[in-house]
N, C-alpha and C positions, 0 to 999 in steps of 0.2 A: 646748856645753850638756851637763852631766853632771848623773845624777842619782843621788841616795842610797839606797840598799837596807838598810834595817833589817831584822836576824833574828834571832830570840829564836823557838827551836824546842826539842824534848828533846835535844837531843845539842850545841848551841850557843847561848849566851845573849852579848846585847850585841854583837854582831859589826856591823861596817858596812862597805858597801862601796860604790866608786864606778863606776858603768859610764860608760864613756869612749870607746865606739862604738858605734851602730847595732848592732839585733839583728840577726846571723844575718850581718855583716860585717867586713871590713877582718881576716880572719885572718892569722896568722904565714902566710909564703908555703909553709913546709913542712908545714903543717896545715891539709889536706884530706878532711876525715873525708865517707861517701860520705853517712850518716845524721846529720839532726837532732836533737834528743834528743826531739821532738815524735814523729819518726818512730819512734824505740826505742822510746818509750813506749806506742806504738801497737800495734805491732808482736808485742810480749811480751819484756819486760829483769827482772832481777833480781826475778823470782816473784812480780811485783806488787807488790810493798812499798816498793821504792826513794821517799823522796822525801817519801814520804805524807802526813805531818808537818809538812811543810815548804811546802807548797803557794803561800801566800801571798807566798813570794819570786821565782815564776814565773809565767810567762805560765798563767793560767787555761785556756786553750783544751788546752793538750798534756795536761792531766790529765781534760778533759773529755770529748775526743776517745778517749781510751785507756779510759775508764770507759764509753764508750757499746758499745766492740766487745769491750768484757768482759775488759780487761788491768790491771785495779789488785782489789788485794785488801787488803781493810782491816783486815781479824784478825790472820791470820799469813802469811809468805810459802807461795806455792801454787806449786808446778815445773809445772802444766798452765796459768798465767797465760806463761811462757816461749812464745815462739814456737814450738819446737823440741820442749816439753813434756819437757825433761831442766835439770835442775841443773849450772848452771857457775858457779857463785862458788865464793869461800872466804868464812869469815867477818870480819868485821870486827875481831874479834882476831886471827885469823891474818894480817891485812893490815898489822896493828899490828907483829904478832910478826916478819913481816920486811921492816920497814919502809918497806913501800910508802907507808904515811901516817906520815907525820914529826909528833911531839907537835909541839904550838905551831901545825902548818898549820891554815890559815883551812878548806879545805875537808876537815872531821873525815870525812868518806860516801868519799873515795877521789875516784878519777878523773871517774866520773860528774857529781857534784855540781859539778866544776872545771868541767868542761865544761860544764854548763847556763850557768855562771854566766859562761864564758869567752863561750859562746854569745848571751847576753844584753849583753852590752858588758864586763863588768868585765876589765880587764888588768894583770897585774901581771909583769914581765918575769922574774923566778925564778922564782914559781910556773910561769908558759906556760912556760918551756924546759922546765923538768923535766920536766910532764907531757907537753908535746910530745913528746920524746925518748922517754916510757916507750909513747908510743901509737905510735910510728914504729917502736920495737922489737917490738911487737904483733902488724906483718906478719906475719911469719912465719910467724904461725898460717895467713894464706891461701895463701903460700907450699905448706905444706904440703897444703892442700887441693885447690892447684892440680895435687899432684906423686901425687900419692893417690886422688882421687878422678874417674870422670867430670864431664863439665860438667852442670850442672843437677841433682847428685845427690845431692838435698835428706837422703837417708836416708846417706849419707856424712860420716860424722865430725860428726854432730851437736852435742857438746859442745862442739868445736870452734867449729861456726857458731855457735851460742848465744853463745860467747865474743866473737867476732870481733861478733855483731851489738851485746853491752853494752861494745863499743868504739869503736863510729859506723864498722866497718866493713862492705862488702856480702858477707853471707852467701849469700848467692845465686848465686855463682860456681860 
């Protein structure tokens, strides 16, 4: 049983896709992210903005859940909606400019947007590997938090945790 996702948003028109498992199952065996995107969203990701737009192609609850504990901002991106309260992205042209986001890809928002959508059932075997591969490389970032900082020491390499959490990894280490 599969079903169809119509999305016609500002950054993508006419796009459709098919989810072809259960939400929140059956991932790539080497894709093991510790956060949901319910839970990022929650939490504080990409300065409250991420997504906003778009609402209608996801679960209702992770945008409601995140707006009730004060994490979506609907004007402009805020770095105190961030967990962390510090800025760790780059922009969406710079992400273009070294092309992390491939023209033609289905998911225009970057990795995030792959992953809700990965999260929700939709699978596509080139998209999952590449992004898989680019979140597996990602590590490192906690690598280094692990080599760097005590345990628990939330005030340690911030920008870093910020990053590591708008990757579905646990910042928290």
């Amino acid at each position: 049983m599969s079903k169809v996702i119509f999305v016609n948003d500002k950054m993508q028109k006419n796009y459709r896709y098919v989810l072809t498992e259960s939400i929140g199952k059956n991932f790539h065996p080497d894709f093991k992210p510790a956060l949901s995107p319910a839970k990022m969203l929650k939490l504080g990701v990409f300065e409250g903005k991420y997504l906003n737009d778009c609402r209608d192609e996801f679960p209702r609850k992770w945008f409601e859940d995140a707006e009730k504990v004060g994490k979506l901002s609907h004007k402009k991106a805020d770095v105190s909606k961030n967990f962390f309260g510090i800025k760790s992205r780059q922009s969406l042209h710079e992400w273009l400019r070294k092309g992390w986001i491939i023209p033609g890809d289905p998911d225009v928002r970057g990795w995030f947007q792959w992953y809700c959508r990965y999260y929700i059932g939709r699978r596509d075997p080139i998209l999952d590997n590449r992004q898989i591969k680019r979140w597996k490389a990602f590590s490192r970032h906690a690598g280094q938090i692990r080599k760097n900082c005590m345990p628990g020491d939330l005030s340690c390499r911030p920008r870093q945790r910020q990053a590591l959490l708008q990757w579905a990894y646990d910042p928290f280490i």
